[in-house]
C-alpha positions in Angstrom: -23.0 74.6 -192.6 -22.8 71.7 -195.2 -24.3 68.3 -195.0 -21.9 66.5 -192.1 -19.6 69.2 -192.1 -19.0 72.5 -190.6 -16.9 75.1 -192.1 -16.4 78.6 -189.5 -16.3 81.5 -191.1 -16.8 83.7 -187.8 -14.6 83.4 -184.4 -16.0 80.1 -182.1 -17.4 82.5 -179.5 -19.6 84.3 -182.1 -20.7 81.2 -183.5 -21.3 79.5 -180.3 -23.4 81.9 -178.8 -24.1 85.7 -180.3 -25.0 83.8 -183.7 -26.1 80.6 -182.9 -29.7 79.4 -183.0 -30.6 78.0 -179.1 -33.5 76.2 -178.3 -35.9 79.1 -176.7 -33.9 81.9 -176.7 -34.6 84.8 -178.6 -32.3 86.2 -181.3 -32.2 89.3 -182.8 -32.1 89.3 -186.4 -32.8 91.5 -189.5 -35.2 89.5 -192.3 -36.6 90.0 -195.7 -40.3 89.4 -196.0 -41.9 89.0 -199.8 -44.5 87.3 -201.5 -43.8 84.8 -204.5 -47.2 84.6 -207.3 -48.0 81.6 -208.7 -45.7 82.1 -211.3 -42.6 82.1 -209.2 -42.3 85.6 -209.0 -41.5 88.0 -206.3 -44.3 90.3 -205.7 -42.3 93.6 -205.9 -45.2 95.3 -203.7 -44.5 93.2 -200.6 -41.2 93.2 -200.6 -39.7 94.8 -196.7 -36.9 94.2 -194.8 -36.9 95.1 -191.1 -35.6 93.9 -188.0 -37.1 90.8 -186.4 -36.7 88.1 -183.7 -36.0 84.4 -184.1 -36.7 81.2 -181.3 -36.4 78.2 -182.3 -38.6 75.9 -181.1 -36.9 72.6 -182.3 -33.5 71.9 -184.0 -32.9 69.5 -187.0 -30.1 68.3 -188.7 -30.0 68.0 -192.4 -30.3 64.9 -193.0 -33.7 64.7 -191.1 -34.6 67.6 -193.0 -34.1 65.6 -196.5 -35.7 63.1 -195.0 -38.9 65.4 -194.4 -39.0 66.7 -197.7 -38.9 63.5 -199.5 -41.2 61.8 -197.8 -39.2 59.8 -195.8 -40.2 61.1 -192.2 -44.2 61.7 -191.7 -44.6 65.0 -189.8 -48.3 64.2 -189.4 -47.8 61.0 -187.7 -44.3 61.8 -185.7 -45.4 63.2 -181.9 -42.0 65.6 -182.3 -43.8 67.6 -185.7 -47.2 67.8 -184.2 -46.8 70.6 -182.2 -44.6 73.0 -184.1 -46.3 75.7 -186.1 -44.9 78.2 -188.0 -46.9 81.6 -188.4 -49.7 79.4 -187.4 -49.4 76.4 -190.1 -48.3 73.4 -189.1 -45.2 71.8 -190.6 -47.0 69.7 -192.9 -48.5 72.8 -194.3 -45.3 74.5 -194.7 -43.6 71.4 -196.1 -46.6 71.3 -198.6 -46.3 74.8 -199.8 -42.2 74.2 -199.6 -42.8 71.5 -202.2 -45.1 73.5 -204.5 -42.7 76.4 -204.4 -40.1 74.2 -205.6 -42.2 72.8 -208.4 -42.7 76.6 -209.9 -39.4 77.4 -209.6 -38.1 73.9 -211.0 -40.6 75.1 -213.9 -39.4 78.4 -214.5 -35.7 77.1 -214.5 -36.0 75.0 -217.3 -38.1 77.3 -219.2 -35.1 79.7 -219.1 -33.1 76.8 -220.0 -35.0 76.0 -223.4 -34.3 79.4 -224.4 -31.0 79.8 -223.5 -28.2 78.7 -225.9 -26.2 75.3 -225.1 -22.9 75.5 -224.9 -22.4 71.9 -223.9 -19.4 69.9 -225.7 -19.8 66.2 -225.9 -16.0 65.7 -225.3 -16.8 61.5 -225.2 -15.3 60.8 -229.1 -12.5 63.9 -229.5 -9.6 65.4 -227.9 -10.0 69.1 -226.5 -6.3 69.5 -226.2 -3.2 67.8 -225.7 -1.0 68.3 -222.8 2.9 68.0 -224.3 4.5 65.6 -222.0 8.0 67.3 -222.1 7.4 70.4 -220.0 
């Protein structure tokens, strides 16, 4: 799924049904469970995979998603956010701790970045190559 766009990568019935996420109905899934330290990192210790099941309780498209996340769309004030929890937070909880993940791992990014070498060219002033225009 991309913003606006679907591209199917399985057959339309498996998609449309044995894969797809409906409203109230349970689907069987498999999912990795971990837990991230305040430094970004994934708690080794807590790491398990095992088989789970998935309802959704409400479906969103990604643009009200964005919309969430920046602020855009209050899920304390909008009657359709109030009632949704998610292992027992509410969405404004989860969008909070969403937001704070982000910021660590936005941190830890460009730390790895200031110690990583640059291999950026600035191509603005010179020629990289030439193509010859006779072949």
């Amino acid at each position: 799924m991309l913003p606006g766009k679907s591209l199917r990568m399985l057959p339309e019935c498996v998609n449309q049904d044995i894969c797809s996420f409906e409203l109230a109905k349970d689907r069987l899934s498999i999912s990795l469970f971990y837990r991230i330290s305040s430094q970004g990192l994934i708690l080794p210790e807590s790491t398990r995979l095992c088989r789970s099941i998935i309802n959704c309780k409400s479906c969103f498209n990604f643009e009200v998603m964005e919309a969430i996340f920046v602020g855009q769309i209050s899920t304390t004030e909008n009657s359709e956010f109030q009632d949704l929890k998610v292992s027992g937070c509410t969405i404004s909880e989860v969008i909070k701790c969403l937001n704070t993940l982000k910021s660590i791992f936005h941190l830890r990014r460009n730390k790895k970045l200031e110690s990583s070498i640059n291999f950026d060219v600035d191509t603005s002033s010179e020629k990289i190559f030439t193509i010859d225009p006779s072949t």
